[in-house]
Backbone bond lengths (Angstrom), bond angles and torsions (degrees), N, CA, C in turn:
res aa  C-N    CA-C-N  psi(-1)  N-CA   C-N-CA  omega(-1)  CA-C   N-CA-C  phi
1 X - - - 1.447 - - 1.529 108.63 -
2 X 1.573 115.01 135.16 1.728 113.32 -171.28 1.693 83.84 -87.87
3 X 1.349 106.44 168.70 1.154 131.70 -166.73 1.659 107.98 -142.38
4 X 1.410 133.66 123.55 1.443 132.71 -169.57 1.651 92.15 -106.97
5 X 1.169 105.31 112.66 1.798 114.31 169.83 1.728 115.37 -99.31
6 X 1.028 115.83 125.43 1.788 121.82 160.50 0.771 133.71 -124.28
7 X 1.386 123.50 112.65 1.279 141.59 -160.21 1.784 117.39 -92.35
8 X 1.220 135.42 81.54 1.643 108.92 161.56 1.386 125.73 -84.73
9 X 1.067 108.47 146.83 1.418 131.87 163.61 1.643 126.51 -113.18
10 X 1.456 118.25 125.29 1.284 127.67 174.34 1.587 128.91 -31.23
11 X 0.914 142.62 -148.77 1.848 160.82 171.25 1.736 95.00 -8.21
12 X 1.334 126.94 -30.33 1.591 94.10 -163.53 1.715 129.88 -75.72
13 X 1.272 102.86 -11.33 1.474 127.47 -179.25 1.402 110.92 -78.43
14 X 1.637 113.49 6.84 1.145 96.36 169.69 1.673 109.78 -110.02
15 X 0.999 138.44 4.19 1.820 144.32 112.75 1.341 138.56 -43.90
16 X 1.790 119.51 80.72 1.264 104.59 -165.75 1.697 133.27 -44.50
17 X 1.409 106.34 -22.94 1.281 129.54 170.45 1.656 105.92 -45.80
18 X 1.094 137.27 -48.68 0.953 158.09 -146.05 1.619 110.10 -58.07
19 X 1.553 90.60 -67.06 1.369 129.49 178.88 1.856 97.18 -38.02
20 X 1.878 107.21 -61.40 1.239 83.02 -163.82 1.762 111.77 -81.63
21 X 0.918 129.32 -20.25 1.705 145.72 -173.34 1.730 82.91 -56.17
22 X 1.317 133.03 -48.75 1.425 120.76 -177.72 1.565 106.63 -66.53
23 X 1.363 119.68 -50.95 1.257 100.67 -162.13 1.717 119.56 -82.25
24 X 1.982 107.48 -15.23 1.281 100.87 149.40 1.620 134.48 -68.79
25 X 1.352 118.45 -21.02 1.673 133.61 137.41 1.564 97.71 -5.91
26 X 1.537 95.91 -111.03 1.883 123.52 170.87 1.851 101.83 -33.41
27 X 0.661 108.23 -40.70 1.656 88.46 -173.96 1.743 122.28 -73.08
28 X 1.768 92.49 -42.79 1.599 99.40 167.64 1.875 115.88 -71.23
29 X 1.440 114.35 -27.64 1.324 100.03 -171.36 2.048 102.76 -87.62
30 X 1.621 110.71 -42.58 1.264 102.26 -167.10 1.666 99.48 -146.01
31 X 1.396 111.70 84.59 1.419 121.11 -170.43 1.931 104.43 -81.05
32 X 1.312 100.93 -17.39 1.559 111.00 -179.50 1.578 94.64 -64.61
33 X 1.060 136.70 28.05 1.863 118.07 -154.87 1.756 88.58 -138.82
34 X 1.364 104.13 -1.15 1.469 86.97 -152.02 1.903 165.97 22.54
35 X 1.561 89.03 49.03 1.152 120.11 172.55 1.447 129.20 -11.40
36 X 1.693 128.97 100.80 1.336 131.71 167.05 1.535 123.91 -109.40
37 X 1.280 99.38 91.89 1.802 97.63 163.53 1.944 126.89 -60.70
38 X 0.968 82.94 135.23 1.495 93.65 153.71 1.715 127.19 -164.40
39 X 1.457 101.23 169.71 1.552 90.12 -174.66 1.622 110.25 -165.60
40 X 1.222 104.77 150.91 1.731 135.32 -179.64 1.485 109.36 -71.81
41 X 1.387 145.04 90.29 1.299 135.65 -161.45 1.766 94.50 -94.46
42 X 0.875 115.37 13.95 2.124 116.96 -164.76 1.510 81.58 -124.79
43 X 1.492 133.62 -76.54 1.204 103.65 -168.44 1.764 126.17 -99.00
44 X 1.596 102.29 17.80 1.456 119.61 174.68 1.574 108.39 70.12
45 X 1.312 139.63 10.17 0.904 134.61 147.89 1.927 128.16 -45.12
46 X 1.607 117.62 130.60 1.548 108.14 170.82 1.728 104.95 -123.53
47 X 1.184 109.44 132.92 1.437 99.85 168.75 1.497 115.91 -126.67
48 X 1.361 110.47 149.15 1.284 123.60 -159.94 1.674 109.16 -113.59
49 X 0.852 128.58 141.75 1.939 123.25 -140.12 1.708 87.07 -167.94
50 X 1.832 106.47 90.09 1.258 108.74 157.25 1.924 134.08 -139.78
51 X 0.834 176.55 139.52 1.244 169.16 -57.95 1.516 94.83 -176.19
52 X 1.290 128.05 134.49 1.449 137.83 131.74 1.192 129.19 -149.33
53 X 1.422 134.43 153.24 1.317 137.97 -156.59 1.705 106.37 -96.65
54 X 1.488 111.39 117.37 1.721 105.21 160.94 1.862 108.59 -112.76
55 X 1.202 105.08 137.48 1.299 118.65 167.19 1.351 131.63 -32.94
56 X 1.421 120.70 116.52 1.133 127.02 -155.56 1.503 125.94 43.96
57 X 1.321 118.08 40.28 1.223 134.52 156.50 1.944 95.73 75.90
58 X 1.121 112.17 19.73 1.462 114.39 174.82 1.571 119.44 -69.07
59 X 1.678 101.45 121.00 1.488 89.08 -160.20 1.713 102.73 -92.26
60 X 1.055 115.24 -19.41 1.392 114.67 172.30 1.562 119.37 -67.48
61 X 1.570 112.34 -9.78 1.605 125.20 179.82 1.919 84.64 -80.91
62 X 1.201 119.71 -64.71 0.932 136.79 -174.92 2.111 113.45 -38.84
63 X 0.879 104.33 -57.38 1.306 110.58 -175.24 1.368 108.99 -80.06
64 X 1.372 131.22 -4.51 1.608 137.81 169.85 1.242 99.75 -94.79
65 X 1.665 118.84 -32.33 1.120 108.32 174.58 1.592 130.14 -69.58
66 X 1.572 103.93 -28.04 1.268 130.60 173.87 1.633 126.43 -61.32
67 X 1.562 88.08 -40.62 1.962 89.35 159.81 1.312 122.31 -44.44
68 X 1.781 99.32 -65.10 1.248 98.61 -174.54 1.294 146.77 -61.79
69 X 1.328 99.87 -21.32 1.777 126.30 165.90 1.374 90.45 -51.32
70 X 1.238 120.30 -65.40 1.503 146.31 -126.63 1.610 83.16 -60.59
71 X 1.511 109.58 -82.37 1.268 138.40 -175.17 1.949 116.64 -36.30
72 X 1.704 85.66 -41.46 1.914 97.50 178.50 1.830 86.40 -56.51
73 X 1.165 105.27 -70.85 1.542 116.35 -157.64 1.544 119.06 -46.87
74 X 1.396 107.87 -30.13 1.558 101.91 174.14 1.319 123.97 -77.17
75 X 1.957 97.28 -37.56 1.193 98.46 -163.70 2.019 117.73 -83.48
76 X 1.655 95.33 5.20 1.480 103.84 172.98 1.404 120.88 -89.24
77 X 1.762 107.18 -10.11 1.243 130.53 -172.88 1.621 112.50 -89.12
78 X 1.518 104.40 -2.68 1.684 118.47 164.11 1.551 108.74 67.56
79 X 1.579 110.82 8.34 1.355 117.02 -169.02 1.378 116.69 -88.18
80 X 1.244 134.33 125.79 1.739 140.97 -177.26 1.964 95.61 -35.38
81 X 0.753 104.10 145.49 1.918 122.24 173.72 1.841 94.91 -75.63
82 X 1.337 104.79 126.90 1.823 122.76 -168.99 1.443 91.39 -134.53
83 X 1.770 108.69 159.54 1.525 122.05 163.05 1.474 115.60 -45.59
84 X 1.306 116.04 133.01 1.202 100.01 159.87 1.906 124.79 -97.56
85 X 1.008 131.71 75.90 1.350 133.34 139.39 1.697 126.53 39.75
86 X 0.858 120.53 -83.94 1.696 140.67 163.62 1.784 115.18 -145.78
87 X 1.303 103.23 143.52 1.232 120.50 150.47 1.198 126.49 -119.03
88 X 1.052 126.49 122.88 1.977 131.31 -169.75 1.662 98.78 -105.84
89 X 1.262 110.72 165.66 1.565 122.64 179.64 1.230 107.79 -154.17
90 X 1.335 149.91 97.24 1.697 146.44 169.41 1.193 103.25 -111.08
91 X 1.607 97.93 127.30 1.540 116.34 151.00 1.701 117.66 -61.53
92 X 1.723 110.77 119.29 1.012 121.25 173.28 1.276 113.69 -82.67
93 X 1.434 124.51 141.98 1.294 129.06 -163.75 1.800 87.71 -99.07
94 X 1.079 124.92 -175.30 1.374 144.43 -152.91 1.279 112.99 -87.60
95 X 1.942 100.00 -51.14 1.574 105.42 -179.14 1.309 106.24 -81.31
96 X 1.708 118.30 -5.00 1.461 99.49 -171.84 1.396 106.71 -104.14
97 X 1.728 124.07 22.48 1.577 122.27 -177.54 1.254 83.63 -111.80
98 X 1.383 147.29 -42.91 1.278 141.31 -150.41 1.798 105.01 -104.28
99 X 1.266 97.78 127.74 1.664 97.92 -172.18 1.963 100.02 -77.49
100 X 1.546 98.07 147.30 1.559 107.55 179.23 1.531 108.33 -71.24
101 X 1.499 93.40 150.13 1.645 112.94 -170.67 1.388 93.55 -95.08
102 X 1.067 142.27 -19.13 1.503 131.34 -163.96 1.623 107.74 -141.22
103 X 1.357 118.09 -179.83 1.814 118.09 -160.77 1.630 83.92 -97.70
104 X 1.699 113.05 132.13 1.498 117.90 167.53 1.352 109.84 -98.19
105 X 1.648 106.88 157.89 1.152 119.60 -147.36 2.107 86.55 -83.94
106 X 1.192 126.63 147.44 1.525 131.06 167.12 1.415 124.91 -75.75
């Protein structure tokens, strides 16, 4: 089962630069994760919003797994170590990892 993790972190979002040095971070260490930056330049918040799969939908496999992403990705991003803010974890349901084959109804 894939698992959608989001990560914020404090002060770096207030450097637009920032934003991308993280998500080239995540891209050079674990581009399989498909990595989305974004960020708060008013209250310097960045959050990091990426997908990975733990076995049998185990979310605690998942969130150990998520450190380490976590940790590859910042620390390739050359950026000083900040609070981290929230971490989120959702179980992705089936139809929502696999993109639709046909036009859905609105």
């Amino acid at each position: 089962m894939e698992h959608r993790i989001t990560i914020t972190v404090t002060e770096h979002g207030h450097d637009p630069d920032n934003g991308e040095r993280v998500l080239e971070g995540f891209l050079a260490t674990h581009p399989e994760t498909g990595p989305v930056v974004s960020q708060n330049t008013e209250d310097g918040t960045l959050t990091i919003a990426f997908t990975l799969d733990a076995p049998d939908g185990d979310v605690h496999e998942a969130l150990s797994r998520c450190e380490a992403i976590a940790l590859d990705g910042l620390r390739a991003s050359k950026l000083r170590a900040t609070k981290i803010a929230a971490v989120h974890a959702v179980a992705l349901e089936a139809d929502e990892v696999e993109p639709a084959t046909e036009l859905q109804p609105a």
